[in-house]
TORKE-683838 format. One record per residue: x, y, z of N, C-alpha, C, CB in turn. Coordinates in pm, whole numbers, plus 50000, padded with zeros to 5 digits. Glycine has a CB too. Layout:
// TORKE-683838
XYZXYZXYZXYZ/...
This chain:
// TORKE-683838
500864988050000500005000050000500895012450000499035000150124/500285022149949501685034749912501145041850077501415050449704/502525050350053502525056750195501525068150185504035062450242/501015068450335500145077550310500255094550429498725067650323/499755105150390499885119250485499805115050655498385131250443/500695124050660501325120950811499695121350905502765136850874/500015123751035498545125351013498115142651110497625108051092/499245150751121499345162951134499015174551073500095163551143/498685174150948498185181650857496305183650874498735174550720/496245168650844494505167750882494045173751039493975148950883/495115168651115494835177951243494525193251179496325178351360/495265195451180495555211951173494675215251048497395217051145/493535206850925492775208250893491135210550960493135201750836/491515202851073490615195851159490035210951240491505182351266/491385214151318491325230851363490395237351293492645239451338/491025239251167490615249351082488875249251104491195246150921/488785241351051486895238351016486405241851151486245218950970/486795240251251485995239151415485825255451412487195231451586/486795264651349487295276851395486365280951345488545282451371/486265276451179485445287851100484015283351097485985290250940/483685270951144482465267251244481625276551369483045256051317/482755277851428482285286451541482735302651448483325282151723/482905303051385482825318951363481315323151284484275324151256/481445311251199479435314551119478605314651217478555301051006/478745307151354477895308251489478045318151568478055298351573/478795327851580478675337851665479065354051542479915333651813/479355351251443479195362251352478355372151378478865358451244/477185365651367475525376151394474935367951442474475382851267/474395379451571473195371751624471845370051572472955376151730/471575359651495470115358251387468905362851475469705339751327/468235370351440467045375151442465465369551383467385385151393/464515373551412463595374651293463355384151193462605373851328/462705380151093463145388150896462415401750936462045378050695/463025411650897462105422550862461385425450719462825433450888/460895433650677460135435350543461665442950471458355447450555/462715444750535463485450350431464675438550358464235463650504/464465426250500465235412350433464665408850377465665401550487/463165407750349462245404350264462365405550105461285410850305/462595416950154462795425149996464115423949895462775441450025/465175423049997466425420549941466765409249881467235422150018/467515410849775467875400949679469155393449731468115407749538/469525382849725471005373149778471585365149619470395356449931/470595369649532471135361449393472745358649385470755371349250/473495368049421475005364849386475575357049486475905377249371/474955357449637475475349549747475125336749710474955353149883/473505334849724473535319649704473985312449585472335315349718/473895317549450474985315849369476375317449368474765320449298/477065316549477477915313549544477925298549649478005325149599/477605301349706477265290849758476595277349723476825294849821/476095277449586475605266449523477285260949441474095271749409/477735266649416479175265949317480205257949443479945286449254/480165270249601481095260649678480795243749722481285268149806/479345245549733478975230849767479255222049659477515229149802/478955227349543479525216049440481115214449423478965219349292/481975228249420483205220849443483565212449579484195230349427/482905216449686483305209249798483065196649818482935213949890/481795190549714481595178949702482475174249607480405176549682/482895177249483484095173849415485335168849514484505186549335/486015181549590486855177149666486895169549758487215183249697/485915162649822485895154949936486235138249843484175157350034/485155138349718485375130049620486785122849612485095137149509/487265136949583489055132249533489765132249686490105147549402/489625137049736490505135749862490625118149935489715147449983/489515113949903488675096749936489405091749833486665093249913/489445093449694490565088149603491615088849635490695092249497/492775096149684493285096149679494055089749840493185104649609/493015087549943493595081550010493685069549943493165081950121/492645061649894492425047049861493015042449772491325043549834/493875052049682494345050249562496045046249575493975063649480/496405034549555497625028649524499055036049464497205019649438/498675045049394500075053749329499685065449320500685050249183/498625068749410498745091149451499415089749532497355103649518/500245101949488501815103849644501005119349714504475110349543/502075112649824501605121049943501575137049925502565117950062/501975141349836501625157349817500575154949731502815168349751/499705148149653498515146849546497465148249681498425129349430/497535142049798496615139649928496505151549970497105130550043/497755157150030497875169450096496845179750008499535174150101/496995179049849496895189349833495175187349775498135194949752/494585181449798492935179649819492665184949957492345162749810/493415176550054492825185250207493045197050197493475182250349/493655205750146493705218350131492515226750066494785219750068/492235216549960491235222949865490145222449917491075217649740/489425208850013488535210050097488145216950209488495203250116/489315220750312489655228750388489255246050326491125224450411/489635249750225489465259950165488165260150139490215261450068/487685252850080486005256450063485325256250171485195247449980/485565247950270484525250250381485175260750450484175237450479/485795267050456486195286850501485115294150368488735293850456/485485290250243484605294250154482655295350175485055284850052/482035283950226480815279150257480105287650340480885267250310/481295283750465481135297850564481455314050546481955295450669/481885314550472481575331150397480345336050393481895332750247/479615325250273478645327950222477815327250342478375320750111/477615323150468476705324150541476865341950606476815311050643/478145341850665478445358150693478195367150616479635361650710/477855365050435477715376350410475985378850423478435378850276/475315372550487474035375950449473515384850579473135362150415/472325387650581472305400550669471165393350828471335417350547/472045396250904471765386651042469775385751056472695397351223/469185396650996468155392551006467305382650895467705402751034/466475371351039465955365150887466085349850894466965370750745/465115339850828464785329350802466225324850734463475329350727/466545330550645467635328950536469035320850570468045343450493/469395331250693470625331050793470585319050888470665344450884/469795319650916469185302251021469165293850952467625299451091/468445293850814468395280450767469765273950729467495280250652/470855286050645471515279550598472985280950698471435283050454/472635286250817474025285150951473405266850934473715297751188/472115263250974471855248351075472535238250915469355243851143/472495242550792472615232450727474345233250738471795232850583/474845245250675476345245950696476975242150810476765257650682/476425242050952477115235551083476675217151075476305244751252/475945214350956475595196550965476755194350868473745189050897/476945199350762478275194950667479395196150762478595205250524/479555209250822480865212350875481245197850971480785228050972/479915194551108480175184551162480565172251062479135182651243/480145169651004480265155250923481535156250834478855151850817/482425165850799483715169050767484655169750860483745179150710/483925171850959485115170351126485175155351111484275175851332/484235145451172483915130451171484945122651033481975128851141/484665129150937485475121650831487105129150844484655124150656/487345136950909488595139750913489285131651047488695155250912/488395128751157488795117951235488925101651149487675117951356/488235100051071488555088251018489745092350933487385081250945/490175098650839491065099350748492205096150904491065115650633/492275103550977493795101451116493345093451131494265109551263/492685081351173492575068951245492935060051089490825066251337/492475063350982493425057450850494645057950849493255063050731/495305068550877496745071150862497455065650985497035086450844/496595061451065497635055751235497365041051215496845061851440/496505038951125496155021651099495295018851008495555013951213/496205019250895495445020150778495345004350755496165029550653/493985002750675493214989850621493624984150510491894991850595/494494970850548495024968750385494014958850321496734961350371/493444958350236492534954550184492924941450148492124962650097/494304938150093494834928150038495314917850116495674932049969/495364924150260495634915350366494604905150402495904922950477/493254911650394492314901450448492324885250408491024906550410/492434878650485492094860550455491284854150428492164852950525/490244863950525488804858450456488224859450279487684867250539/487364849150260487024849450110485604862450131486464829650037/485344865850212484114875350224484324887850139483864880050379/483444895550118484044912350075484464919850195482784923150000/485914924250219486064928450331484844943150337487764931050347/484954948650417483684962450447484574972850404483014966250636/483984984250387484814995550310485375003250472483575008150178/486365012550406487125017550546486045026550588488745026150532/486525026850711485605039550776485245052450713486225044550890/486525057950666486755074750630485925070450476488925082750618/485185059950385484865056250275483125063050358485365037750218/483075054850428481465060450504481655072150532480875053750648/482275077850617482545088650631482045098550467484085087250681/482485094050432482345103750285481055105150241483095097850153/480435091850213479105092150193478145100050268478755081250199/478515102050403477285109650507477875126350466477475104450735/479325127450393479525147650390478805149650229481915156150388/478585134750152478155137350024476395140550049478585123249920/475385129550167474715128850203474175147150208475015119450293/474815150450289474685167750379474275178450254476665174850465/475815179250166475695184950099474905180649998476565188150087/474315175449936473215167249853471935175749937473275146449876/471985177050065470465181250093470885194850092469595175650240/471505201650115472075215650115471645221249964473865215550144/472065212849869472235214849712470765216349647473065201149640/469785204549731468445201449649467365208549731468075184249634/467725215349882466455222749931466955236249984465625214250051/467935242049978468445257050033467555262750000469675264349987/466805272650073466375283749959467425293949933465045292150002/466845301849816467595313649712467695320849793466965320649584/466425328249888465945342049922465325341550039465065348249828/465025353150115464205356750194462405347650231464215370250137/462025356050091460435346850094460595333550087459385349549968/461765326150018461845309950030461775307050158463115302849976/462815311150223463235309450360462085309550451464195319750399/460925322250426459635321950550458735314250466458815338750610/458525307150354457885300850329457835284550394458025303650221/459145279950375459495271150414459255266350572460515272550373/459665277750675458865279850814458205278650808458685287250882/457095287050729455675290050735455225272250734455065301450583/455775264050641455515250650619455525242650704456135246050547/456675243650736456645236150919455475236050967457455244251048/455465249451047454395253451113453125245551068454275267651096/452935247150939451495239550893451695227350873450815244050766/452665218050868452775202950853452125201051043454875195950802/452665210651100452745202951312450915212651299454935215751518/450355222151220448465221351229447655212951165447755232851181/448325206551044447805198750963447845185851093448705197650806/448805182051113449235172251210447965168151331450625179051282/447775178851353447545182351492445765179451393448335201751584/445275183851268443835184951248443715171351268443225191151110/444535159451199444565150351185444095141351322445615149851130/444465148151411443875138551539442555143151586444865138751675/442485160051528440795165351611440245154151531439825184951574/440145153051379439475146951313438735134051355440135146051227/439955123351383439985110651461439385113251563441185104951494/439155123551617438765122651785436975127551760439975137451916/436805131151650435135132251577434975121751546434725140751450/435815117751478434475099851396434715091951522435275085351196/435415093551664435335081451756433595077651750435985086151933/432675085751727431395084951778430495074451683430805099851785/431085072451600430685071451495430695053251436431535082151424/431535048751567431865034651531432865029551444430915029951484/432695017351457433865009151326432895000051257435404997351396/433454995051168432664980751113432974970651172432864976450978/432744959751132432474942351147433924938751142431464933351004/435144943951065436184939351082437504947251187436414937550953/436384956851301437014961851407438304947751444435714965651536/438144937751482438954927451520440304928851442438254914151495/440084930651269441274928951236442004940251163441254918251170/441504948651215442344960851140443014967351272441244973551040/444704967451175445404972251260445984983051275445984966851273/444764993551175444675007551235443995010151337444245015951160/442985007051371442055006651495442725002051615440874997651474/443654989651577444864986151678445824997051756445824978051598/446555004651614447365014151604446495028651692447715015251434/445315027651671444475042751720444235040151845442955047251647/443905029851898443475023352054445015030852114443315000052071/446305019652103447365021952146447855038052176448065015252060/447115045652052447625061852037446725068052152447255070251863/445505062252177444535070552257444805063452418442725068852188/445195052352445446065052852605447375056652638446185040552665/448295059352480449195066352528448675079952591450105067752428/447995093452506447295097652530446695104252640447035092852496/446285091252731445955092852840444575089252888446235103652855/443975077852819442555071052853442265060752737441225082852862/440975060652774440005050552663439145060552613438975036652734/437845056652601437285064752518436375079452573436475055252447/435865085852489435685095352501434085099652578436045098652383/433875105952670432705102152740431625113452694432985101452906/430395112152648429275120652576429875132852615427615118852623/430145135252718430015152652757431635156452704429675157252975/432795148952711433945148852628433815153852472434405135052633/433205143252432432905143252308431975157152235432235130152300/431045159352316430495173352277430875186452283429615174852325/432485184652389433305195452381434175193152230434265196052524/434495180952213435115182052091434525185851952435625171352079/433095185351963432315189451841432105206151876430705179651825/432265210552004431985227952013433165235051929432065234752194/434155227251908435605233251849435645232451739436815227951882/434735227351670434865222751522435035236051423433445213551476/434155241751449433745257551364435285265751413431805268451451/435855267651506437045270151568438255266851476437085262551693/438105257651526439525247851463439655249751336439455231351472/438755247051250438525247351064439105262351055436465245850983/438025270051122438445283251079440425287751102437315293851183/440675283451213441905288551207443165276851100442285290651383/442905270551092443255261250978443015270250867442395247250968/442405274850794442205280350691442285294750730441065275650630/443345299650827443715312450805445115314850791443245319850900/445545302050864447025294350890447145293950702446955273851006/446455287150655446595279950494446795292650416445045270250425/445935305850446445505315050388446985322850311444605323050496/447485322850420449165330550424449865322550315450215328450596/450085311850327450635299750250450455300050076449815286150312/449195303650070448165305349942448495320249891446345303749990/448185328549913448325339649901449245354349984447275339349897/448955352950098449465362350181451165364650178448965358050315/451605355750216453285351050151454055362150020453045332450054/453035356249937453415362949802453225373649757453075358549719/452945385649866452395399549842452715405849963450835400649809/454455412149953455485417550022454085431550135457015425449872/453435438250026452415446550104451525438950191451555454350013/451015429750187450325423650316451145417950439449485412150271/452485418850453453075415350536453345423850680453975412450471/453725420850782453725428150887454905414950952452005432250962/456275415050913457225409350977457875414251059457875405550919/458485414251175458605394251195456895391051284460605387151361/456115396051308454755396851402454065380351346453475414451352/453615385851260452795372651136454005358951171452925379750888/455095359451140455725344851152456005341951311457265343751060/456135350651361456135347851522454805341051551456255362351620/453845344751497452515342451528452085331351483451735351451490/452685327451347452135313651333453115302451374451715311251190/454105302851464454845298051552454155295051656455765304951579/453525301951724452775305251815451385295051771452655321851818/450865298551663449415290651663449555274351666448535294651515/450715271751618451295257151554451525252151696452885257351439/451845256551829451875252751977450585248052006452245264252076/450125262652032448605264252093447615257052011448085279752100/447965253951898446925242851824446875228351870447285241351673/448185225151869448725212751925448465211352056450085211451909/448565218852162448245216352279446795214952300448785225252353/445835228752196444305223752225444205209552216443215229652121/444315205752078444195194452003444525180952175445675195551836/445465183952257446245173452327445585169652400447315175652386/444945184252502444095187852639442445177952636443725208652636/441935177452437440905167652429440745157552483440765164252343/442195152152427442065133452464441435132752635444195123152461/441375118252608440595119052765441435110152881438825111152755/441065114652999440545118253068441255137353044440675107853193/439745144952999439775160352971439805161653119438415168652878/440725175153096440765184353238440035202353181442985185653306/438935202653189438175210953144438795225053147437025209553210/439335226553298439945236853302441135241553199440265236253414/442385229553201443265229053096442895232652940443685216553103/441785227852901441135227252784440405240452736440245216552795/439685248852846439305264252804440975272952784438145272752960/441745266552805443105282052878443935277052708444745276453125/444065267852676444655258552568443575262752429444565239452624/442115262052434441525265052355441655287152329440135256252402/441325288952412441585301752446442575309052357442005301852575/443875299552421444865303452385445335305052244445465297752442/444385292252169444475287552035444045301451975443495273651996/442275301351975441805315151982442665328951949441405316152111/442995332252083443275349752078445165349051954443675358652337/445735336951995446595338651874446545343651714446925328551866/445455336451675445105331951561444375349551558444115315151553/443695350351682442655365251621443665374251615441245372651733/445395376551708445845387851670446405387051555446565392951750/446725373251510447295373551332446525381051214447275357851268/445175377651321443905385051193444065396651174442315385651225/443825402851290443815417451285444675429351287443295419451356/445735412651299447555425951282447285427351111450045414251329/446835413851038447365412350872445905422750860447445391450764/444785425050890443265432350867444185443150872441755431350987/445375448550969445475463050952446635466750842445785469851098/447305456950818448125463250731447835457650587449555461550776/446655452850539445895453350463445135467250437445255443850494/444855472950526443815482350548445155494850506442895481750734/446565490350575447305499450493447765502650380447915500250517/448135486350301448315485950211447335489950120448715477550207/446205492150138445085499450044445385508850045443755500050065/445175516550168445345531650153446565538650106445125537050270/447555529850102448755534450059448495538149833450085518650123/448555522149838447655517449676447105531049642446055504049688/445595530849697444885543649668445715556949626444105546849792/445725559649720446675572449717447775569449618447365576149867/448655563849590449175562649450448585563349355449655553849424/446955555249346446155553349233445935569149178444735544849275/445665575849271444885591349267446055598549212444275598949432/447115600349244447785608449193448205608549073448505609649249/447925595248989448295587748912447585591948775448095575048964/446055590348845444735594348818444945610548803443655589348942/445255616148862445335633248828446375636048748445555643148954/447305632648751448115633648656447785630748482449015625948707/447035624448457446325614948358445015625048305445765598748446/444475634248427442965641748413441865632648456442595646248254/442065620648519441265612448500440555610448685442115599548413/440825620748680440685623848902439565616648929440245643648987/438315617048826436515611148846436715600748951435615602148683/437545591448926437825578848929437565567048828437355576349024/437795554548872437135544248792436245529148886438505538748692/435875526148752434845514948807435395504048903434245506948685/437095502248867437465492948907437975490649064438195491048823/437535479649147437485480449270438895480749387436665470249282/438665488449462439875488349577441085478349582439245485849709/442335483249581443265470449566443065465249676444765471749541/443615453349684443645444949813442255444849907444865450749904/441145447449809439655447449865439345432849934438505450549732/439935423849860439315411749855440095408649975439405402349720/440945411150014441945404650141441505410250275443685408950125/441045424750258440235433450351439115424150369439785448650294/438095422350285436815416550337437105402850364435605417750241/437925392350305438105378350394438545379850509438975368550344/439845388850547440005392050693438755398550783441165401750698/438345404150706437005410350804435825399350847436095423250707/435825390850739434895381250748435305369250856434685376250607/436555371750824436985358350904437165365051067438715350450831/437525376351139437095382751222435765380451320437105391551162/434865380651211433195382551223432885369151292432235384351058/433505356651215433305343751211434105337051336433725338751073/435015341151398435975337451456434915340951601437515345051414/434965354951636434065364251725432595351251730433635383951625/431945349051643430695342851650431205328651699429835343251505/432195321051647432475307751709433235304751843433155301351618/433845316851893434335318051982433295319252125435145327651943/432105327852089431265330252180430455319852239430595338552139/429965313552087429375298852100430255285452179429135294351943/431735290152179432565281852270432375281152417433825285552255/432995297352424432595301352563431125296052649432545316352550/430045300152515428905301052585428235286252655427975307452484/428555276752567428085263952576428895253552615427615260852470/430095259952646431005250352694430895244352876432415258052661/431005234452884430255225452973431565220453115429605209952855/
């Protein structure tokens, strides 16, 4: 087997990465986005950073060749760890240059500190190669011997960067979209059990015995915290229904539309908030199962509630601004033109005004009916 790099260099590679690890972590302290990170463009950064991850995956490539490889001499080795070493100082650039506030900066510090770790790990295997390296040719057994460590190793920094490569976002709005998603996978989540906890009433069929979802749902409902659900239980869970839907489809609303129209925004408030609903949903949703603690269950429902209503009426007002702003552009626009009369055509952002208003109206009416009849 040819000789291979001392194993002092990779140390002192090893350094390197930890350093410029902890420097993308205490660079800036990340924040939440304002409407002006919103707005800003990163086209040349993350096109940067799409270029280092692909050379850095190149180099990790060859650096793994060239340990394993029979006639690369020891400066062909050296001089890949270098090249890898260099890009991940490179990687971490691109996280510093972006501007501490913001979805953007978080997402891609947590992905750049998962490569960085998994390039530390394979640089411990490359030194535990070089202090006792695996001769392949030695083995006696007729089996396939297993590949060396620092070979796995490689696969989990190709692994990293592969997800780095196929889900980063570009920008700002990627970045709170992607949150925003979360958030609605853990309400979607969470509808998924009010749902189940409505048809309990409703029975099973004839092959209750052998279905081992009903198995699977039993098991979920004494983890839980009981058996089944007792009439007056159960009629609290049908008072929430009109509740629950509605804030589900205000949660969705943003996702659909709201997102994509920089003027209806009111950041960081709105993403704090649906942080916030994605808890308090989940916990209503929890407080159901039974044995209910009634008390727990108004403060949890409640809570669900007044979240969801200040999202309404924070996005109702800067809707209500973004019109009036609109307008007043429209008019001057309009006088300039001679055309001051006005026209037929209706209020911008009318339609977002009256679903928020409506949904207000609706929220207020199901909320009361909570309060009122709740048992």
């Amino acid at each position: 087997m040819s000789s291979l790099p001392t194993v002092e260099p990779i140390v002192q590679a090893q350094a390197f990465i930890r350093k410029q690890a902890l420097q993308a972590a205490r660079c800036k302290a990340p924040s939440a986005p304002t409407r002006s990170t919103y707005l800003r463009t990163n086209d040349g950064i993350y096109q940067s950073l799409i270029a280092v991850l692909k050379h850095l995956r190149q180099d990790v490539t060859a650096l793994s060749l060239a340990f394993s490889g029979k006639s690369v001499t020891v400066d062909a080795a050296l001089a890949q760890l270098t090249k890898v070493t260099d890009h991940v100082g490179r990687l971490v650039a691109c996280v510093i240059a972006l501007p501490a506030e913001g979805c953007l900066i978080q997402e891609w510090r947590q992905d750049v500190a998962e490569i960085v770790d998994r390039i530390d790990k394979y640089y411990k295997a490359l030194v535990a190669h070089c202090d006792n390296p695996v001769d392949q040719q030695a083995s006696t057994s007729t089996s396939t011997p297993p590949p060396a460590p620092y070979l796995v190793h490689t696969s989990s920094v190709w692994a990293a960067i592969d997800k780095m490569l196929r889900s980063s976002s570009k920008d700002e709005p990627s970045a709170i979209k992607k949150s925003w998603k979360q958030d609605e996978e853990l309400v979607n989540d969470a509808l998924g059990e009010f749902k189940d906890l409505l048809e309990e009433d409703e029975g099973v069929g004839e092959d209750e015995g052998l279905n081992e979802h009903n198995e699977w749902a039993e098991l979920e409902k004494k983890l839980n915290g009981g058996g089944d659900l007792s009439e007056g239980e159960m009629q609290r869970v049908r008072k929430l229904d009109t509740v629950v839907r509605l804030i589900v489809a205000l949660h969705k609303r943003f996702s659909t539309r709201f997102l994509d129209i920089p003027e209806l925004l009111a950041l960081p408030d709105q993403l704090n908030l649906s942080h916030a609903i994605s808890e308090s949903f989940d916990a209503c949703v929890a407080s159901l199962y039974p044995p209910q603690n009634t008390g727990e269950l108004r403060d949890a429902a409640q809570s669900m509630i007044d979240d969801a209503t200040r999202m309404c009426r924070l996005s109702l007002e800067q809707a209500e601004l973004a019109q009036k702003t609109e307008e007043s552009s429209l008019v001057e626009k309009l006088e300039g033109l001679h055309l001051a009369e006005g026209t037929d055509e209706g209020k911008p952002f009318d339609k977002d005004v009256k679903w928020l208003t409506f949904w207000l109206e609706q929220i207020e009416k199901a909320s009361r009916t909570w309060k009122g009849q709740d048992a």
